[in-house]
C-alpha positions as CSV (number, residue, x, y, z in Angstrom):
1,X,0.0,0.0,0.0
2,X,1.5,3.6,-0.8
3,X,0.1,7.1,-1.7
4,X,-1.0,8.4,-5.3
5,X,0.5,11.5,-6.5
6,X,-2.5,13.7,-6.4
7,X,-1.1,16.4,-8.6
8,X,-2.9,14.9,-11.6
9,X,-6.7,12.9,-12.1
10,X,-5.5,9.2,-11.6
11,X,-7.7,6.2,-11.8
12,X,-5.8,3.4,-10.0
13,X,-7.8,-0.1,-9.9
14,X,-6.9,-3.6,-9.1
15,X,-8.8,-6.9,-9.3
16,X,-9.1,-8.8,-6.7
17,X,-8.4,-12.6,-6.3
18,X,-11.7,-13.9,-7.7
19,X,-11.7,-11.1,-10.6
20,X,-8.0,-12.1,-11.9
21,X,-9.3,-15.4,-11.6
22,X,-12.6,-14.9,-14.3
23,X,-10.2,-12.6,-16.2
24,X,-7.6,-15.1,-16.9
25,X,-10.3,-17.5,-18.3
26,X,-11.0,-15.8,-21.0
27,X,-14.2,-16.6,-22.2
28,X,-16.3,-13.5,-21.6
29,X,-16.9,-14.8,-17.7
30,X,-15.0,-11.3,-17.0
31,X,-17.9,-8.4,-16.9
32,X,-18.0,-5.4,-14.2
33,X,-21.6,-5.0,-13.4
34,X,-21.1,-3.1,-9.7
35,X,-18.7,-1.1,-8.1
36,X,-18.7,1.6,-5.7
37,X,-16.9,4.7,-4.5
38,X,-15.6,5.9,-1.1
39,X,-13.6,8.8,0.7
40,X,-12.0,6.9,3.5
41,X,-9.0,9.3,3.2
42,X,-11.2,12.5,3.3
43,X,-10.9,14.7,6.1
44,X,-14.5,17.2,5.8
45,X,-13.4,19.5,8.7
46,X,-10.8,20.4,6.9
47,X,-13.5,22.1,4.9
48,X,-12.2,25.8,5.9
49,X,-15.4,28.8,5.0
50,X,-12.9,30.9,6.1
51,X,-10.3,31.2,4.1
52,X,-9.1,34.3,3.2
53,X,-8.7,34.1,-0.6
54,X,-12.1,33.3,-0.9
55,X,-14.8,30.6,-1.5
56,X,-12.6,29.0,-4.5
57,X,-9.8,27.8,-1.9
58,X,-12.4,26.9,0.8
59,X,-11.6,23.5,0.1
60,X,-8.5,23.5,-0.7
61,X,-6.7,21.6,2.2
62,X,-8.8,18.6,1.5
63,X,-8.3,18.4,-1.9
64,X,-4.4,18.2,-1.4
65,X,-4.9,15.4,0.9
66,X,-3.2,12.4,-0.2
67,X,-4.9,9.2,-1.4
68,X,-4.3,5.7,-1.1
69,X,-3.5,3.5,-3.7
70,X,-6.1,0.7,-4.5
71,X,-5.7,-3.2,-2.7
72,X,-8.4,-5.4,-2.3
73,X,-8.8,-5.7,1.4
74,X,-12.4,-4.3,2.5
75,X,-11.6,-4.0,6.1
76,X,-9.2,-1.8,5.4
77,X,-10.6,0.5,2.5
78,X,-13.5,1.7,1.3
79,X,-15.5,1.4,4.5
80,X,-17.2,4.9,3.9
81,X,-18.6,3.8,0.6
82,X,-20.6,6.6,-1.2
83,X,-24.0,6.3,-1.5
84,X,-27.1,6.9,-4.0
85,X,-30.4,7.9,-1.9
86,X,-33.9,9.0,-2.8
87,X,-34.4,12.5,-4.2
88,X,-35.9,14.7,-1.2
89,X,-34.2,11.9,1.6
90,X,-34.1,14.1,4.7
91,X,-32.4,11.5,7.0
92,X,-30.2,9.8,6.5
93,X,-30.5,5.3,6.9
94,X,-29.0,4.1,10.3
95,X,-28.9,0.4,11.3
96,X,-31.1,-1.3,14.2
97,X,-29.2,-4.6,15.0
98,X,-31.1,-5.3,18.2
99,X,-28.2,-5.5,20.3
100,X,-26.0,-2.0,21.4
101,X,-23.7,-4.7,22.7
102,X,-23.4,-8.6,22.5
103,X,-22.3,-10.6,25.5
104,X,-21.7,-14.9,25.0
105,X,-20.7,-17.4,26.9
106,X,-18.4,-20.3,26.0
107,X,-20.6,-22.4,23.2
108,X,-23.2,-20.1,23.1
109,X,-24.9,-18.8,19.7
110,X,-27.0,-15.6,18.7
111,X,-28.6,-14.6,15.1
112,X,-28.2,-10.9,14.2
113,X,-30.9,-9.8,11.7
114,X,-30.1,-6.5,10.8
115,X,-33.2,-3.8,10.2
116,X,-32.7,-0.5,8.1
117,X,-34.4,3.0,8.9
118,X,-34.9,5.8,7.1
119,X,-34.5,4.1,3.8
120,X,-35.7,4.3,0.6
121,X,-38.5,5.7,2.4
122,X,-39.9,3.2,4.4
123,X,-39.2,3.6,8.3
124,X,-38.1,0.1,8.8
125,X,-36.6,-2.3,6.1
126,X,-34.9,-5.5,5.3
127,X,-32.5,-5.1,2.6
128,X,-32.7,-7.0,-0.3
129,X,-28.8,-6.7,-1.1
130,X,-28.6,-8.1,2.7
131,X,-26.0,-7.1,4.8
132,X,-22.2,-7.6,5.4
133,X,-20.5,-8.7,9.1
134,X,-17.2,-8.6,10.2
135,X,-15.7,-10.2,12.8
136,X,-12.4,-8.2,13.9
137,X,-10.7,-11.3,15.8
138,X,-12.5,-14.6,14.4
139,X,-10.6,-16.5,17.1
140,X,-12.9,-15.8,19.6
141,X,-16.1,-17.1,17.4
142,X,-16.3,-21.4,16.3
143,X,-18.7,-20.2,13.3
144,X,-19.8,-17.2,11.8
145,X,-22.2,-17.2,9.0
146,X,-24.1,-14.8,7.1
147,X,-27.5,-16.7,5.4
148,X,-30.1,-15.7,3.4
149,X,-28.4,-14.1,0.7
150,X,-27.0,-16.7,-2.3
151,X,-24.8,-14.9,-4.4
152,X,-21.5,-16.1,-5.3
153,X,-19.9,-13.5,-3.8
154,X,-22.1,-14.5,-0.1
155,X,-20.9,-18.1,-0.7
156,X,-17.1,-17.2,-1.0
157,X,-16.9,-15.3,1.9
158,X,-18.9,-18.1,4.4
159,X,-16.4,-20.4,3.0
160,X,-13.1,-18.1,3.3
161,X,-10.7,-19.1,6.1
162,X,-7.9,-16.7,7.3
163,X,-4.1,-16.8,7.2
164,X,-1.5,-15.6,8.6
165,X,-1.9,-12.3,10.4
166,X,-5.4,-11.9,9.2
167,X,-7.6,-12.3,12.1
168,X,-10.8,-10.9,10.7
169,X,-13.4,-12.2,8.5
170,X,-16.4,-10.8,6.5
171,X,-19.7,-12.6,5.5
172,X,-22.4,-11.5,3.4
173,X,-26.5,-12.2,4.7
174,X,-29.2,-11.3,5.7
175,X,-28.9,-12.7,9.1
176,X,-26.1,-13.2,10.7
177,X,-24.7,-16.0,13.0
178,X,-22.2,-16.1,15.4
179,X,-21.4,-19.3,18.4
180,X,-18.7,-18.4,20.7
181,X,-15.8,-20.5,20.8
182,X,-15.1,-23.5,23.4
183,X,-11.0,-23.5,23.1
184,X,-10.0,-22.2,27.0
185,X,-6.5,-22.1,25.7
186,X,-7.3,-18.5,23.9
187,X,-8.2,-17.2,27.1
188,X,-4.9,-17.6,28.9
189,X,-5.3,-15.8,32.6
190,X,-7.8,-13.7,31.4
191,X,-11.9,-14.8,31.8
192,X,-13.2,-12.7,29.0
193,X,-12.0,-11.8,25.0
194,X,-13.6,-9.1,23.6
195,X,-13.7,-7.9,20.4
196,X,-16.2,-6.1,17.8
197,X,-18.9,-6.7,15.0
198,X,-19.1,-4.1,12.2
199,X,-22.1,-4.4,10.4
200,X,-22.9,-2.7,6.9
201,X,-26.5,-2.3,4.7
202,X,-25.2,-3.2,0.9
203,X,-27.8,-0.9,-0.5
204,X,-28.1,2.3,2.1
205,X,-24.1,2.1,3.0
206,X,-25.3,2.5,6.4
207,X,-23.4,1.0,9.5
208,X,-22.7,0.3,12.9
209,X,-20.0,-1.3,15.3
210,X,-20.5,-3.2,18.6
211,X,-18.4,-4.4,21.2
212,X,-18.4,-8.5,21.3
213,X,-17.5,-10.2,24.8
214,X,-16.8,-14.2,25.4
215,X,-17.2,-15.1,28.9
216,X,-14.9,-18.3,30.3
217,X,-17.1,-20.7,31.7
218,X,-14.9,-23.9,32.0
């Protein structure tokens, strides 16, 4: 990962594994039919009304900011994806997971369905497009599972594994399940591991992040 020389309009893209994968085929498979944009490296209170050259420079700090170059890890970019809503949207779509917090024991299991508000002007929905979970530290969890969504994409992530450093994971669904592990040996001295759940709507880009505690029980 590096930074792009922002001095002139650059479009730097990258394919990820699956992408290289249909590409190399060579039969057509290959076709872009989604993508999305974010400003994860955007900094609006930068935003200065201020400025004493006038309303041309207002924004002139952010637009000298540097950006990132593209790589294919969506933990780690393009979390504040850019959204299309309704014409005349006053508020703006906010998650309702049911939980502010989740709290398991050893073994236990719980089934997130996600809700959307203020969207596409209903006061509660389901998305279609579902919803996608991630687990930062997928060593404190036995499963975790997004359902209810069949896409390729959906059925690639429930089957990923991690490696090496990598300790968090991403499904795709509609509902999501999580079972706590039953390996005491993570726990070491300690009688608790705790770490988050970042959920996101695939449609509304809205999202939200709770804390995730195990409890030792053995």
């Amino acid at each position: 990962m590096g930074y792009l020389d922002n001095s002139v309009v650059t479009v730097d893209a990258i394919l990820t594994k699956k992408g290289r994968e249909l590409l190399a085929r060579g039969d057509g498979s290959f076709k872009i039919t989604q993508f999305a944009l974010g400003d994860d490296e955007i900094d609006y209170t930068l935003y200065n009304p201020t400025h004493p050259s006038g309303s041309a420079l207002y924004g002139e700090a952010i637009e000298n900011l540097p950006l990132l170059e593209a790589f294919p890890d969506e933990t780690q970019i393009m979390k504040y994806k850019l959204t299309t809503l309704p014409r005349g949207t006053s508020k703006l779509p906010v998650l309702d997971i049911g939980f502010s917090s989740i709290s398991l024991r050893q073994g236990a299991s719980v089934a997130v369905t996600p809700q959307t508000l203020n969207y596409l002007g209903a006061t509660t929905i389901f998305e279609n497009e579902g919803y996608t979970a991630t687990i930062a530290d997928i060593r404190v969890l036995n499963t975790f599972t997004g359902v209810g969504i069949n896409s390729e994409e959906a059925e690639r992530l429930n089957t990923a594994t991690t490696i090496g450093t990598n300790v968090s994971k991403t499904v795709i669904g509609t509902s999501i399940n999580l079972t706590a592990t039953s390996v005491n040996t993570l726990f070491g001295g300690n009688t608790q591991l705790q770490t988050t759940l970042t959920v996101i709507g695939r449609g509304s880009g809205a999202r939200i992040t709770i804390p995730v505690t195990i409890t030792k029980t053995n």
